[in-house]
ChimeraX commands (.cxc) that place a marker at each C-alpha (Angstrom):
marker #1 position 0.00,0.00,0.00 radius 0.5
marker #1 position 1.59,3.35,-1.03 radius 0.5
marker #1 position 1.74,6.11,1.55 radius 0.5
marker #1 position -1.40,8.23,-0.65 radius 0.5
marker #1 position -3.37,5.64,-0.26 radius 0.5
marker #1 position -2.99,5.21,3.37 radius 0.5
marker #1 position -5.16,7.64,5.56 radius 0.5
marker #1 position -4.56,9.08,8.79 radius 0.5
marker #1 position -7.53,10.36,11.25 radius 0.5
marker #1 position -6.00,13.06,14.01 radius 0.5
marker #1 position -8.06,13.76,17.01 radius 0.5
marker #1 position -7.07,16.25,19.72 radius 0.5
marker #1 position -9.06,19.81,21.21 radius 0.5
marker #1 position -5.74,21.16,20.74 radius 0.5
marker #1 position -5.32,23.17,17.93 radius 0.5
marker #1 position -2.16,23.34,17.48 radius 0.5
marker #1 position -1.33,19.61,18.06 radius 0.5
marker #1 position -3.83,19.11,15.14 radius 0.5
marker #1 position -1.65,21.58,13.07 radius 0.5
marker #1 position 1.72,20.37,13.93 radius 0.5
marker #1 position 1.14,16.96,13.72 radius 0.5
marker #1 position -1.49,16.70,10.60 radius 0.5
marker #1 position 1.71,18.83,8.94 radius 0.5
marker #1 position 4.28,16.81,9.33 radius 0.5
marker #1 position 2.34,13.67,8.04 radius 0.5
marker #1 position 0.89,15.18,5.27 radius 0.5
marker #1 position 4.42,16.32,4.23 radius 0.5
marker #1 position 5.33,12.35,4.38 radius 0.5
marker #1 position 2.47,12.02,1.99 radius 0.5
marker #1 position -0.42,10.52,4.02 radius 0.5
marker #1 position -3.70,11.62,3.57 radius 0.5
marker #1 position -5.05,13.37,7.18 radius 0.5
marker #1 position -8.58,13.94,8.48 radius 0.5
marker #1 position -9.14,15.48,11.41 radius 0.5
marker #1 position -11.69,15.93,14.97 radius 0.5
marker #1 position -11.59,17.56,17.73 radius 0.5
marker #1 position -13.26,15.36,20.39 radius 0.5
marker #1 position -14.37,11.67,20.40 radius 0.5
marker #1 position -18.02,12.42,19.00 radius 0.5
marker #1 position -16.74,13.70,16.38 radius 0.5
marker #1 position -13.87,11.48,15.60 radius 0.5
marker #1 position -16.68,8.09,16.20 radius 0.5
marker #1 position -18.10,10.43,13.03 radius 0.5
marker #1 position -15.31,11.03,11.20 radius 0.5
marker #1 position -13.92,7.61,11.34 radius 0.5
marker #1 position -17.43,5.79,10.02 radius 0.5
marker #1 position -17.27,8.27,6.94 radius 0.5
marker #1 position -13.36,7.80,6.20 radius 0.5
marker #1 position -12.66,4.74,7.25 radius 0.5
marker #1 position -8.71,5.43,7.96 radius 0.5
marker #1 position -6.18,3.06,8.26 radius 0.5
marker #1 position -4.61,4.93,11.29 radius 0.5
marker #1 position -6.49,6.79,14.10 radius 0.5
marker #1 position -3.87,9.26,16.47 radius 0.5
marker #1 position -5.88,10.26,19.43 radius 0.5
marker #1 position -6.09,12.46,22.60 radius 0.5
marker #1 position -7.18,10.47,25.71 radius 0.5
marker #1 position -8.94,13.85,27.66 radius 0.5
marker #1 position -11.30,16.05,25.56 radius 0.5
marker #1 position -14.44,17.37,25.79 radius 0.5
marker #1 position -18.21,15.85,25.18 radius 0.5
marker #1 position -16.11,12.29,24.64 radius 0.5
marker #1 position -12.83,11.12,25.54 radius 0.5
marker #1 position -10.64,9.33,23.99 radius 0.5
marker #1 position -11.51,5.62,25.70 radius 0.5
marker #1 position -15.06,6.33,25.40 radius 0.5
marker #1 position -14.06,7.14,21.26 radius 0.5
marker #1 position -11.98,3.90,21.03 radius 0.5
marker #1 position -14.71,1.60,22.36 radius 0.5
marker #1 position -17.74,2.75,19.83 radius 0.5
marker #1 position -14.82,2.70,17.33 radius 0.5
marker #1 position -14.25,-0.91,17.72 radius 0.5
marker #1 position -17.77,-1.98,17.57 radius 0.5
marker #1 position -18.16,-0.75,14.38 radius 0.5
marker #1 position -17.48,-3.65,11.79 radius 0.5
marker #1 position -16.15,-1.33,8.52 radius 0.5
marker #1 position -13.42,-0.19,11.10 radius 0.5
marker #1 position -12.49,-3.54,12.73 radius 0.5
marker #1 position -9.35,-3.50,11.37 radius 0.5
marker #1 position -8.20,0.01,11.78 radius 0.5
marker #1 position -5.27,0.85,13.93 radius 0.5
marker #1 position -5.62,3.25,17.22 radius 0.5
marker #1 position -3.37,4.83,18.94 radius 0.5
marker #1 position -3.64,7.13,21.79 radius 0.5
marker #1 position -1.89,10.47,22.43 radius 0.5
marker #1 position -1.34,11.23,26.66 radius 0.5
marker #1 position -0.04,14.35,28.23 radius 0.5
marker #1 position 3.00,12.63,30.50 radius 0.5
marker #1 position 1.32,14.17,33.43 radius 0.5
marker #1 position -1.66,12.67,32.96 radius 0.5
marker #1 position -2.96,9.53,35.04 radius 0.5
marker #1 position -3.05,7.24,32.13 radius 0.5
marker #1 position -3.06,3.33,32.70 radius 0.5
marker #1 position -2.10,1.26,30.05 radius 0.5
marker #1 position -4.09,-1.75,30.32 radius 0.5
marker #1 position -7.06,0.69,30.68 radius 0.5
marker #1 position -6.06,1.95,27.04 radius 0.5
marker #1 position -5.93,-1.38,25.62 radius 0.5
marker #1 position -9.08,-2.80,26.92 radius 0.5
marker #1 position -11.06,-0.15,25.53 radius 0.5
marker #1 position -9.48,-1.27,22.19 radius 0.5
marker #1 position -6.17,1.07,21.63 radius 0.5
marker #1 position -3.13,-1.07,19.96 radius 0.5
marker #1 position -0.70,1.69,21.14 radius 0.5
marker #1 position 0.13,4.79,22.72 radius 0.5
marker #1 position 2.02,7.59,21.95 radius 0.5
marker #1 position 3.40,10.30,24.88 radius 0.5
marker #1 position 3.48,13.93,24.25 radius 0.5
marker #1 position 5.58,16.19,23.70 radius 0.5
marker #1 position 7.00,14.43,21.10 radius 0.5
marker #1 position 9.31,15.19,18.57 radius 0.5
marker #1 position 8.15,15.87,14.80 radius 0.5
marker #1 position 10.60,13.03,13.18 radius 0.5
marker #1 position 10.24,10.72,16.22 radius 0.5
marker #1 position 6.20,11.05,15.38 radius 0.5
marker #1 position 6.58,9.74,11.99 radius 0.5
marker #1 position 9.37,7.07,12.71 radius 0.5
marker #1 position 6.42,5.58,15.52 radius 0.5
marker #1 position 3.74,6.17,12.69 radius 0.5
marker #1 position 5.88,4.31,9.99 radius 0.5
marker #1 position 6.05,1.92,13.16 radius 0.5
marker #1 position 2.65,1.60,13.40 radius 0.5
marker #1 position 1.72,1.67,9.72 radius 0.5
marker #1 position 3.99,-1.46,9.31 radius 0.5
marker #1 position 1.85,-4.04,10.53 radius 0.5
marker #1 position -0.37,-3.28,7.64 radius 0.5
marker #1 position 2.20,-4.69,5.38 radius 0.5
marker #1 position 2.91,-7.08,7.28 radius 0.5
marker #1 position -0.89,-8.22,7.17 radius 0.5
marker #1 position -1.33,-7.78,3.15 radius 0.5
marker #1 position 0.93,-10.26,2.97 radius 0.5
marker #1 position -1.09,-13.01,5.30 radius 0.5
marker #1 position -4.04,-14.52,3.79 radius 0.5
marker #1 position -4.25,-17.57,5.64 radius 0.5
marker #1 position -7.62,-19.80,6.95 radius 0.5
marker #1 position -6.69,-21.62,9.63 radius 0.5
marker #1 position -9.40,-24.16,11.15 radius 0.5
marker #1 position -9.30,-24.69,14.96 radius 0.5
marker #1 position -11.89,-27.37,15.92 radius 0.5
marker #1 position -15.73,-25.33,15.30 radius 0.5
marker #1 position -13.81,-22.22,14.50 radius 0.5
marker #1 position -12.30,-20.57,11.16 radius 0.5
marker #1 position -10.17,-18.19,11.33 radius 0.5
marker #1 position -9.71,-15.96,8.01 radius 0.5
marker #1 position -6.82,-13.99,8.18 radius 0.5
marker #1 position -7.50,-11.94,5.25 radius 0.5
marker #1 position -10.69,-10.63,6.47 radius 0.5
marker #1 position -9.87,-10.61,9.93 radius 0.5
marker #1 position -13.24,-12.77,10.39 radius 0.5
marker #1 position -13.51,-15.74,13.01 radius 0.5
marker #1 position -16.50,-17.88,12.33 radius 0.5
marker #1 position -17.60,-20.45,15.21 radius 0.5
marker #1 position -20.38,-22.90,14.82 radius 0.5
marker #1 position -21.66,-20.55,11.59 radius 0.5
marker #1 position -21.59,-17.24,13.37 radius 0.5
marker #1 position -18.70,-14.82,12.74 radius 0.5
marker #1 position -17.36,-13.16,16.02 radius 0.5
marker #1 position -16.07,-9.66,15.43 radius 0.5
marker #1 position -12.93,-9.12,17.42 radius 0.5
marker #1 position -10.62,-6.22,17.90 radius 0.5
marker #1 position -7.53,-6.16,16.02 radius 0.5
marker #1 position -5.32,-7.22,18.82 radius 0.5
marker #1 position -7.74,-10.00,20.24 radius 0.5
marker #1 position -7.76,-11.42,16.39 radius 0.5
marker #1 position -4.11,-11.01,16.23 radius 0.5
marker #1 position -3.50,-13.09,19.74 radius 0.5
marker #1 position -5.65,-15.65,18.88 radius 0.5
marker #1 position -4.66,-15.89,15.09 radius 0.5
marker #1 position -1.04,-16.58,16.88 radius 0.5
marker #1 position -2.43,-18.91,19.38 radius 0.5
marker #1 position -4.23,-21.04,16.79 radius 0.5
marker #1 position -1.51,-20.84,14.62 radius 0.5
marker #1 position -0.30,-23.94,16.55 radius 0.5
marker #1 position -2.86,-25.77,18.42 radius 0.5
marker #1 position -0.97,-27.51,21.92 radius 0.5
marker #1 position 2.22,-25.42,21.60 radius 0.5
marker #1 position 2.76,-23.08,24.81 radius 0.5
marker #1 position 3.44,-19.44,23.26 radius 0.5
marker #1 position 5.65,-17.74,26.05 radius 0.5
marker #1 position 4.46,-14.11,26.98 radius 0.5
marker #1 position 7.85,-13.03,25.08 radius 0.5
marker #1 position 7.03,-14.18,22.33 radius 0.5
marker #1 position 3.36,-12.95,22.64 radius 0.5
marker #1 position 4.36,-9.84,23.06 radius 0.5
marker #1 position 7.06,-9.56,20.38 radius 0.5
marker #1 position 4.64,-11.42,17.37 radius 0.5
marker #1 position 1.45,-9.21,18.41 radius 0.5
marker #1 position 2.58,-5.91,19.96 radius 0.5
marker #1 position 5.78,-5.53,18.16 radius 0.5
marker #1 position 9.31,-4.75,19.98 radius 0.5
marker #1 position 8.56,-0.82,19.45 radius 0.5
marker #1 position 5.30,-1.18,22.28 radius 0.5
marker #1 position 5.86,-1.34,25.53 radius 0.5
marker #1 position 3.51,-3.02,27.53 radius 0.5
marker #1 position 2.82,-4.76,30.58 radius 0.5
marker #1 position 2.68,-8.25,31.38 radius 0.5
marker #1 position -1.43,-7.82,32.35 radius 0.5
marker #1 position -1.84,-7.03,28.92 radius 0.5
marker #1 position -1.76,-10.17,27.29 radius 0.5
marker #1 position -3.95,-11.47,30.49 radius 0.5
marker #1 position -6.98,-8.65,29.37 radius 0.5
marker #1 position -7.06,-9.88,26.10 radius 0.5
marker #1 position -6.91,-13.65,26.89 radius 0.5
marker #1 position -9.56,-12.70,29.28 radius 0.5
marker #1 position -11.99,-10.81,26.56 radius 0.5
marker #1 position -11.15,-13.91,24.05 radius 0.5
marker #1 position -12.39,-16.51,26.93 radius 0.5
marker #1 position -15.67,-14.17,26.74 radius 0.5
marker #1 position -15.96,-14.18,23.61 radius 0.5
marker #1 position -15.03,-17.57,22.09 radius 0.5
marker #1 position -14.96,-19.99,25.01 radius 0.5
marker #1 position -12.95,-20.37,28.19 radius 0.5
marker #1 position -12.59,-24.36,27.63 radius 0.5
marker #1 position -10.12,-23.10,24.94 radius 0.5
marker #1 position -7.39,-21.71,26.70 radius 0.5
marker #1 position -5.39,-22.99,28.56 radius 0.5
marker #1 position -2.54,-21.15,31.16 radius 0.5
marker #1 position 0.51,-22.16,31.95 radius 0.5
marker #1 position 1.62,-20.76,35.14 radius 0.5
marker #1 position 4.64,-18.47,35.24 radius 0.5
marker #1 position 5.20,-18.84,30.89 radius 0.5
marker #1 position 2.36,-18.57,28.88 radius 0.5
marker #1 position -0.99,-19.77,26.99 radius 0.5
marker #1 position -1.44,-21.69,24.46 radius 0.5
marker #1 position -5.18,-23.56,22.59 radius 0.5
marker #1 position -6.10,-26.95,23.49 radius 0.5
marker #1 position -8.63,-28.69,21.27 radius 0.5
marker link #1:1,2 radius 0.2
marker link #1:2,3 radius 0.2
marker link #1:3,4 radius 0.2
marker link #1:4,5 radius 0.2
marker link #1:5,6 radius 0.2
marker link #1:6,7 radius 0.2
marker link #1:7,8 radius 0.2
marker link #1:8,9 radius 0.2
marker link #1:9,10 radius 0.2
marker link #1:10,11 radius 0.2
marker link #1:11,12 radius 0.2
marker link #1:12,13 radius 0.2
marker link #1:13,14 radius 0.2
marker link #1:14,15 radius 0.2
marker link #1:15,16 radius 0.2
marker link #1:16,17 radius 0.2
marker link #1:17,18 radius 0.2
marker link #1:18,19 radius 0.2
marker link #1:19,20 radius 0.2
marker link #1:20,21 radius 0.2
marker link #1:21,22 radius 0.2
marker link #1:22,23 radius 0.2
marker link #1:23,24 radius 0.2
marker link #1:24,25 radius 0.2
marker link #1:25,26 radius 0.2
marker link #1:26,27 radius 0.2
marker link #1:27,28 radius 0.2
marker link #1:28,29 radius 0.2
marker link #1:29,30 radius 0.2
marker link #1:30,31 radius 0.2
marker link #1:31,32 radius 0.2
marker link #1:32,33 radius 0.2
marker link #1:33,34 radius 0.2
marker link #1:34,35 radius 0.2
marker link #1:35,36 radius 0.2
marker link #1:36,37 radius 0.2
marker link #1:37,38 radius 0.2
marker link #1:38,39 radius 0.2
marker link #1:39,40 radius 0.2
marker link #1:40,41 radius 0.2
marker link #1:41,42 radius 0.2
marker link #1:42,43 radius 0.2
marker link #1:43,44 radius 0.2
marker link #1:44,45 radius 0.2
marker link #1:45,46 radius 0.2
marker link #1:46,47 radius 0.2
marker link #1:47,48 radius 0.2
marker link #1:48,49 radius 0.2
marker link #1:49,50 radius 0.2
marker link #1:50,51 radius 0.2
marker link #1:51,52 radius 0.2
marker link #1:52,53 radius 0.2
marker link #1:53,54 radius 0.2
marker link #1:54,55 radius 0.2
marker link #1:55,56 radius 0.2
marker link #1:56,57 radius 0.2
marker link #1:57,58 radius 0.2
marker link #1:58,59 radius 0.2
marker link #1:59,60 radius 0.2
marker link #1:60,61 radius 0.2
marker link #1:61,62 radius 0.2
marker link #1:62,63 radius 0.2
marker link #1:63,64 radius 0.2
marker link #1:64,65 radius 0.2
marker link #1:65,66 radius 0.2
marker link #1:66,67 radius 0.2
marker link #1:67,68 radius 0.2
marker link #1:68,69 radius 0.2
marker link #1:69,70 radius 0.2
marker link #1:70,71 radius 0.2
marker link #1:71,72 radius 0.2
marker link #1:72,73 radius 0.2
marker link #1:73,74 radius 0.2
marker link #1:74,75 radius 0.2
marker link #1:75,76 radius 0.2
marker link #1:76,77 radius 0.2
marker link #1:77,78 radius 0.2
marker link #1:78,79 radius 0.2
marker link #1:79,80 radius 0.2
marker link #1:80,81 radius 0.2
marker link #1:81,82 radius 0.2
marker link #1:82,83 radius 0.2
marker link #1:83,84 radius 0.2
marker link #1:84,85 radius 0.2
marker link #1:85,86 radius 0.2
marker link #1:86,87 radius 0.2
marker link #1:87,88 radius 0.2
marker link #1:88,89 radius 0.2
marker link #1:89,90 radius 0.2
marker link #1:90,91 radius 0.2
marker link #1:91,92 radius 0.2
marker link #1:92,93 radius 0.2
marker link #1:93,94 radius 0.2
marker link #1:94,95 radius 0.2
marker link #1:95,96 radius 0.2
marker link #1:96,97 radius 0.2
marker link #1:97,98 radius 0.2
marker link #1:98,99 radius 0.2
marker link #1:99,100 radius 0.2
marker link #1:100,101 radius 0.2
marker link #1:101,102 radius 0.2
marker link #1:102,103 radius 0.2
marker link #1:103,104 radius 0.2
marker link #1:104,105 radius 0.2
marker link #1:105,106 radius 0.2
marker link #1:106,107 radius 0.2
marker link #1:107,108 radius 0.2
marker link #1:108,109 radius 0.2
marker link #1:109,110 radius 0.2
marker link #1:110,111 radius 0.2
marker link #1:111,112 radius 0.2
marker link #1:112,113 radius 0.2
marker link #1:113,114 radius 0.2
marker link #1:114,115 radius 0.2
marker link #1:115,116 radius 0.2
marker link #1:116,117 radius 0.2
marker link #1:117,118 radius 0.2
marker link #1:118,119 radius 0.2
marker link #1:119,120 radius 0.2
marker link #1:120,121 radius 0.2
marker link #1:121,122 radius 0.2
marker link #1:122,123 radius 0.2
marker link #1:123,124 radius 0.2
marker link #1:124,125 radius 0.2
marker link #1:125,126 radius 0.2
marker link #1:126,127 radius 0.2
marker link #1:127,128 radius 0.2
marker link #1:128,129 radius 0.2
marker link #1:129,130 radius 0.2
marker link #1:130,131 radius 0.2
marker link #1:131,132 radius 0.2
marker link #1:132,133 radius 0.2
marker link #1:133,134 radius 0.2
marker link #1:134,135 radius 0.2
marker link #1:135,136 radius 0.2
marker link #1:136,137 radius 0.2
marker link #1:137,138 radius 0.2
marker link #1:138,139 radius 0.2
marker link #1:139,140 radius 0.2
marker link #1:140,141 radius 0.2
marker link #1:141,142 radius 0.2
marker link #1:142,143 radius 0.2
marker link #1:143,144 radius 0.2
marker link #1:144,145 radius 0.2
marker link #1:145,146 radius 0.2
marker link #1:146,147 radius 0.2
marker link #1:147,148 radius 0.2
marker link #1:148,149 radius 0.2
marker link #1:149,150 radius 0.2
marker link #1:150,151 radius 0.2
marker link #1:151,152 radius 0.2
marker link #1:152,153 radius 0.2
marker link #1:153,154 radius 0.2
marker link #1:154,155 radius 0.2
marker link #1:155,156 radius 0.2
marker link #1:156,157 radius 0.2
marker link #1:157,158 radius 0.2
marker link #1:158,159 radius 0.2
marker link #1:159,160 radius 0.2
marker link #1:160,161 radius 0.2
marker link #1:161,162 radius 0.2
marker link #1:162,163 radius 0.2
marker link #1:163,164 radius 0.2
marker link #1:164,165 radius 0.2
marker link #1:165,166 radius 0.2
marker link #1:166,167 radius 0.2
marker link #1:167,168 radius 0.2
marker link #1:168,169 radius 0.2
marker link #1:169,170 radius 0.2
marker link #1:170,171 radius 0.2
marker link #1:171,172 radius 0.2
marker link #1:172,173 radius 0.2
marker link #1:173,174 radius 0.2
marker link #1:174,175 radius 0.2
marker link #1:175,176 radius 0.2
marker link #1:176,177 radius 0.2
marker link #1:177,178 radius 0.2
marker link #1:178,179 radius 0.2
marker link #1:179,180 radius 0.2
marker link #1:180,181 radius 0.2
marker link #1:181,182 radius 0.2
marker link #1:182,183 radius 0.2
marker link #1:183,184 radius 0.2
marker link #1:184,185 radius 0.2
marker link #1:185,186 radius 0.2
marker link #1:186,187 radius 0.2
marker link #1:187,188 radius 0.2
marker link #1:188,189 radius 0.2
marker link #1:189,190 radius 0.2
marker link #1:190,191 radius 0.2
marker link #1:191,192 radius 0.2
marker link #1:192,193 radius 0.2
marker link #1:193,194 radius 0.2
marker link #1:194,195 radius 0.2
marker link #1:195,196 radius 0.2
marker link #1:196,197 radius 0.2
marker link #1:197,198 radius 0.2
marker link #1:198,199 radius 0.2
marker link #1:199,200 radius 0.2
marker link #1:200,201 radius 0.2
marker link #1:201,202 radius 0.2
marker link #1:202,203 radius 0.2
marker link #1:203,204 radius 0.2
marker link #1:204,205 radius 0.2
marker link #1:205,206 radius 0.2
marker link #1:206,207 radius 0.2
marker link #1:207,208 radius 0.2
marker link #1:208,209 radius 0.2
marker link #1:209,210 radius 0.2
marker link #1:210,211 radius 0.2
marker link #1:211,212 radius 0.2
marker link #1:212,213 radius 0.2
marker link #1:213,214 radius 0.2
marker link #1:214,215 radius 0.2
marker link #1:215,216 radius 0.2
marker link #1:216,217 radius 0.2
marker link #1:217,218 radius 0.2
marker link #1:218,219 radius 0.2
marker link #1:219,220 radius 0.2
marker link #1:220,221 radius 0.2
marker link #1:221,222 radius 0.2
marker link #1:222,223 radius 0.2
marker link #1:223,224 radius 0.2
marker link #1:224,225 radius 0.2
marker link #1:225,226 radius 0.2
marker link #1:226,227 radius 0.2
view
């Protein structure tokens, strides 16, 4: 995918951020849409469908978690990628962030050319994915890699990107115990830093969602499926 074909949705009350950062991008050669709250990015993102999101966690009428959860119940944007933009002093929890649906964070200030190195960052996984188009079956369960669709017992389950991505790994290789290293290196990428109670949210939203029977733990390394 070429970089004018990719587009990038900015949300922040900030002005200026909008400014700065939109210009810099757009000088890389994305296409950039912007808001200036969470309604209106919820909005803006069902029109535009981008490929990124960059957005504020506080701001008015809706914040940013509050944005990021109707975001990823909308099908047409199950696969788009959202990051969050937090003021360092601001009480920000990571694992919060990521179970209302972010796949990253980025901390402000930040510097212009550090911005786009992340964003190229970011933007990589989507070539990474064009070039996946495998269906795996796991017992009742196909899992289409080029849709990002899971389809149990003739329903399709719509999961966030990250939730398909960890189980897409984990049934990858049905009985083999994926460490939390390697977890977080295949699905978050060595650029994201997270927390080891990351991987345990989203195993948690998956047992939810496509049955706890499933997955299995292995104390003190990792999870892996059992069918």
């Amino acid at each position: 995918m070429k970089k004018k074909d990719i587009k990038i949705l900015l949300v922040d009350d900030e002005q200026d951020i909008l400014e700065i950062v939109g210009y810099n991008l757009a000088q890389e050669g994305y296409q950039i849409v912007t808001a200036v709250n969470g309604k209106e990015a919820v909005q803006k993102a069902k029109k535009e469908l981008p490929h990124l999101i960059i957005m504020d966690v506080m701001m008015p009428e809706m914040d940013g978690m509050e944005a990021c959860e109707h975001i990823r119940k909308i099908p047409e944007l199950s696969n788009v990628i959202v990051t969050f933009l937090t003021a360092r002093s601001e009480d920000y929890s990571q694992v919060a962030g990521f179970e209302a649906g972010a796949d990253d964070y980025i901390a402000k200030p930040i510097k212009p050319k550090v911005l786009v190195s992340k964003v190229k960052a970011l933007l990589r996984r989507l070539k990474e994915e064009d070039a996946k188009s495998d269906v795996l079956t796991v017992g009742n369960i196909e899992v289409n890699r080029e849709e990002y669709k899971i389809i149990q017992d003739g329903k399709e389950i719509v999961l966030p990107r990250k939730e398909f991505e960890l189980f897409y790994l984990l049934a990858s290789k049905p009985g083999k115990v994926f460490k939390r290293e390697e977890i977080l290196d295949k699905v978050w990428g060595n650029e994201v830093v997270v927390g080891g109670r990351t991987i345990d949210v989203h195993i948690r939203k998956l047992r939810e969602k496509i049955g706890d029977d499933l997955f299995k733990t292995i104390k003190g390394v990792g999870y892996k499926i059992e069918i």
